[in-house]
N, C-alpha and C positions, 0 to 999 in steps of 0.2 A: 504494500500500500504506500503510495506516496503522500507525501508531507505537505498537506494542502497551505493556501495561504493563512490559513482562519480558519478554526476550529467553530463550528455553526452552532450548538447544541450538543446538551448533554447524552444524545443517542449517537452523534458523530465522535465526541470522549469517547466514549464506552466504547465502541468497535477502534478506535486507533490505539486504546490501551491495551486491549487483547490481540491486538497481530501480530500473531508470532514470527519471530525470525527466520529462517533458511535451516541457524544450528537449532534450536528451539525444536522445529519441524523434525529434523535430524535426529534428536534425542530421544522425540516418542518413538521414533524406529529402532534404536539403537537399545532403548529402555522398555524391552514389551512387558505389559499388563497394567493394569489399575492404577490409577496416580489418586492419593489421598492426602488431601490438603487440611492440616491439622488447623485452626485459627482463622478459618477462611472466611469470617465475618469483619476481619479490619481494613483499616484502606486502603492495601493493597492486595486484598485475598479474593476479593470477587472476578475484580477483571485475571488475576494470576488463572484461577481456576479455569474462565473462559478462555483466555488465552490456550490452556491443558485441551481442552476439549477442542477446539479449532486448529492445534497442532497433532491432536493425533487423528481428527477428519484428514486433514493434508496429507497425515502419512499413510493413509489408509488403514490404521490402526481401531478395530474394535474395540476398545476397552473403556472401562469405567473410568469417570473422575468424578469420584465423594468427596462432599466441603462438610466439614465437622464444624460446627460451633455452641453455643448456646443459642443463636439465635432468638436474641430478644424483641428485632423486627420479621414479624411473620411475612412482612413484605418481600425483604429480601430474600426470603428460604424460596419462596416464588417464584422470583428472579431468577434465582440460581436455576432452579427445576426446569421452567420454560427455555431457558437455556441449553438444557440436555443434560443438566451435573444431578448428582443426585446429591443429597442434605439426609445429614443425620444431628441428630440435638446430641448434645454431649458437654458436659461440664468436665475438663480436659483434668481438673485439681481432683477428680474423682476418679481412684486409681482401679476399682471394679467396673464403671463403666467405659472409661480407656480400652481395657480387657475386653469387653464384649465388642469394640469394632471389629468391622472386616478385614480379613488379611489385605496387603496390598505390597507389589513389589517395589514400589516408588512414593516417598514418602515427602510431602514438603511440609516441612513445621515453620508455622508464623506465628505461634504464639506466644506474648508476650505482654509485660507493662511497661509503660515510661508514666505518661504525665499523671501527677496526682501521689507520684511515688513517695517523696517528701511531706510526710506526716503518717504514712503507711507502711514503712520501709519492710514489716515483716510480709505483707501480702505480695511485693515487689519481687522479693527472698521468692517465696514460693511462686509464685510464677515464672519467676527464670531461671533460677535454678533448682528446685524441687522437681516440677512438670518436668524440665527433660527424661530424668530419670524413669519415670514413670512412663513417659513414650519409649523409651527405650530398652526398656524392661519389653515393654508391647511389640516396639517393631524391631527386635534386633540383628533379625533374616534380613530387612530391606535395606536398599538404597534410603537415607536420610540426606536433603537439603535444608538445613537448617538457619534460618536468617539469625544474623548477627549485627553487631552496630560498629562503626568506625570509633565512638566513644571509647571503645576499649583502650585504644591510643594514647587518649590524652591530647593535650595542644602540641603545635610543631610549630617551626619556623617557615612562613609562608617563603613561596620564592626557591623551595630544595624541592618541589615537585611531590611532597605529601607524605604519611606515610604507608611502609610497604607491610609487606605482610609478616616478614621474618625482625620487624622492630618487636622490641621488647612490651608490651603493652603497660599502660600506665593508667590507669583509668579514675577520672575524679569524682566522686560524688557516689553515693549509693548506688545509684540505679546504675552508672558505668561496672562496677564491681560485682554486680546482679550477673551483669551481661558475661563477663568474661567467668562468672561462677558458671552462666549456664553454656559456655563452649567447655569449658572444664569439663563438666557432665560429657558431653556427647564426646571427647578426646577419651575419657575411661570407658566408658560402653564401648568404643570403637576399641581402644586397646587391650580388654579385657573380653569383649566378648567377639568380637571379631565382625563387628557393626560398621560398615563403610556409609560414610557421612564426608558431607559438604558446608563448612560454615561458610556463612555471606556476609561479610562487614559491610554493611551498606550506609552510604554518606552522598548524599542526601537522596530519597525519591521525589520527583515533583510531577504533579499535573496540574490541572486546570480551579481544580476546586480544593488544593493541596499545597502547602510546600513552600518553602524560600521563598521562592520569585512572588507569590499569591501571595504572603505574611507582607512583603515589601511593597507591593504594587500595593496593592489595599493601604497598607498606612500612607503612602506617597497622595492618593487617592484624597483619605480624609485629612490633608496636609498635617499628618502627623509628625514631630524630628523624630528622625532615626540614630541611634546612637550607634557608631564607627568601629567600638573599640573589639568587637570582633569582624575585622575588617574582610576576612577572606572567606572562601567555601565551595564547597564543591555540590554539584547537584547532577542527577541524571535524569530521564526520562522514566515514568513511570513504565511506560511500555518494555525499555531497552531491561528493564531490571527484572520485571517479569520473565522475560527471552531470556537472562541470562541465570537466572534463579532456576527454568525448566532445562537448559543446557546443562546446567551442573549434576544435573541427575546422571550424565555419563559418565563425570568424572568421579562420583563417589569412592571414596578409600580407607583402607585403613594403613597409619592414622589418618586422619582427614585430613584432605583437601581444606586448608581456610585460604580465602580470596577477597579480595576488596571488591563492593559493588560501586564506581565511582563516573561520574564524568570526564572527558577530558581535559575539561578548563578549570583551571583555580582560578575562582571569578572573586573580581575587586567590589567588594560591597558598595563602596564608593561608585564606581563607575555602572556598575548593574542600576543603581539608586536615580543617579543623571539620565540613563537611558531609559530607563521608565519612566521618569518623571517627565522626557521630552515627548514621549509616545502617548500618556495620559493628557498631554498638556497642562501640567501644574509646576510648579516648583519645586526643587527639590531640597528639605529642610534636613540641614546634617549638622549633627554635634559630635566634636570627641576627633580622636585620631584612632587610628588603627595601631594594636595591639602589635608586639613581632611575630607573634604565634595565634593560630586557629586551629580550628578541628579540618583538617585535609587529609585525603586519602590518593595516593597511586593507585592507581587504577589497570597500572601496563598489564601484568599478570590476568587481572578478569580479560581483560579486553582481547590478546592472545590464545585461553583458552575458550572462550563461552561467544565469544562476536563482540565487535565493537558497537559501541553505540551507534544507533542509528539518526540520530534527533539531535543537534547540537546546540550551543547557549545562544547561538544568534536569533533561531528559530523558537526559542521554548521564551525566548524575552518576549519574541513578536508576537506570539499566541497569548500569553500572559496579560502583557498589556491590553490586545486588544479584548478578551475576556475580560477583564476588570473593568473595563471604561463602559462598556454593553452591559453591566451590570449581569454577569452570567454567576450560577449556584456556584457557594462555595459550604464549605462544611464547617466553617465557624472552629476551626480547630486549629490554632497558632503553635507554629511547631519548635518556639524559644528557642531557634538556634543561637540566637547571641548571649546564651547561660554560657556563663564562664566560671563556675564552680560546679557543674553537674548537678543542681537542682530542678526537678521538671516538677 
């Protein structure tokens, strides 16, 4: 699918976030049987799923794709269904109903917590690092894609191209050290049980109704000042993350596979901020200077084995802007990338 000028509506989103790649297409051939998407209710798990089911129509692959969640909008379990996925209710922190899902040989875990973690930190604990265990205990025969966070990291020095995958991790705040407990998990279920898994440090996903550029455009928008001092960041395509999230099913290992999900630009907050504000037509109100260090990710490694991104920052500005100025749905959910202590 080609990269139209303008994204029309939230029915044109939805089908350009699920088109899968070439390698994406590639992987449900390579990976046959059932792909079961554990957290498929957050916002990146719907279109991921769809994405699953229109990569393995391409390949000519029969098989199922189950999205597991709670599912507290019955709307969306609908969604899913009309779509061809099948939905099971499941509360993931509930280690006998874990147990009663369906086998699957291909397994994507998305679940997790960030915001709200700060004041909750034991529920946070158990959600990212308890739950693995527990799916893993479930699925230890399969292939695991397990998403992950670039937070693990820590801050870098903008301007050395991010960091890579074999840096030491450093991670600030609760919920960073959540995150790196729950790759912990899935590296001893792989080492000990002999469970082949895929982490995905992913820094930033963005769409339309989501993400950095949307958190920016919108305060630009209600001439809100932007504060500078995390001045850099990386963002990718929602779509490209998805494709590269379903490629990684090939690569699963033991020990695991970890890879960075990133874009290929370290963008200047500053300059992102100017360029939106000339496309909105407003001003653009800046305070602060930029910090030496931000949260970035290299990216070379993903981009090498899973496909490069398809979608780059020139275009994801263009659509952004003009999304924001058409007053088009967003999701009211601000993604505090400029925490600089790891509090969400």
């Amino acid at each position: 699918m080609e990269a139209p000028a303008a994204i029309r509506d939230v029915a044109h989103l939805e089908a350009l976030l699920s088109d899968p790649s070439d390698v994406a297409i590639d992987a449900m051939r390579r990976c046959p049987g059932d792909v079961i998407v554990l957290g498929a209710a957050g916002k990146m798990g719907p279109t991921l799923a769809r994405m699953a089911r229109r990569a393995m129509d391409a390949a000519g692959a029969a098989h199922r794709v189950i999205a597991v969640s709670r599912f507290s909008s019955p709307a969306l379990q609908g969604t899913f269904e009309a779509d061809g996925i099948e939905t099971i209710r499941c509360d993931l922190l509930d280690a006998a109903a874990v147990a009663r899902l369906p086998d699957a040989p291909n397994v994507v875990y998305m679940a997790g917590r960030k915001f709200g973690s700060t004041g909750d930190e034991p529920l946070t604990w158990a959600m990212n690092t308890h739950l693995p265990s527990i799916v893993c205990e479930r699925y230890q025969h399969s292939a695991i894609v397990a998403f992950s966070t670039g937070n693990v990291y820590g801050l870098t020095p903008h301007g050395r191209g991010g960091s890579r995958e074999d840096d030491r991790p450093s991670p600030v705040g609760e919920y960073a050290m959540s995150c790196l407990g729950r790759e912990r998990m899935f590296e001893y279920f792989s080492r000990t049980r002999g469970t082949r898994a895929a982490i995905l440090r992913l820094n930033y996903a963005v769409e339309m109704r989501y993400g950095v550029l949307v958190d920016l455009a919108q305060r630009l928008a209600r001439r809100e000042a932007i504060d500078l001092t995390m001045g850099y960041c990386n963002v990718i395509w929602q779509a490209d993350a998805n494709a590269m999230a379903l490629a990684a099913l090939a690569h699963a290992a033991t020990p695991p596979l970890v890879v960075n999900i990133a874009g290929r630009e370290e963008l200047s907050v500053r300059r992102v901020c100017r360029e939106l504000a000339q496309r909105l037509g407003v001003d653009a109100s800046l305070m602060g200077d930029e910090a030496d260090d931000a949260l970035l990710s290299n990216g070379t490694r993903g981009w090498a084995l899973l496909g490069a991104p398809r979608v780059d920052a020139t275009q994801l500005l263009s659509w952004t802007a003009d999304w924001v100025r058409r007053g088009g749905e967003t999701l009211g959910k601000p993604t505090h990338f400029e925490s600089r202590a790891g509090r969400f």
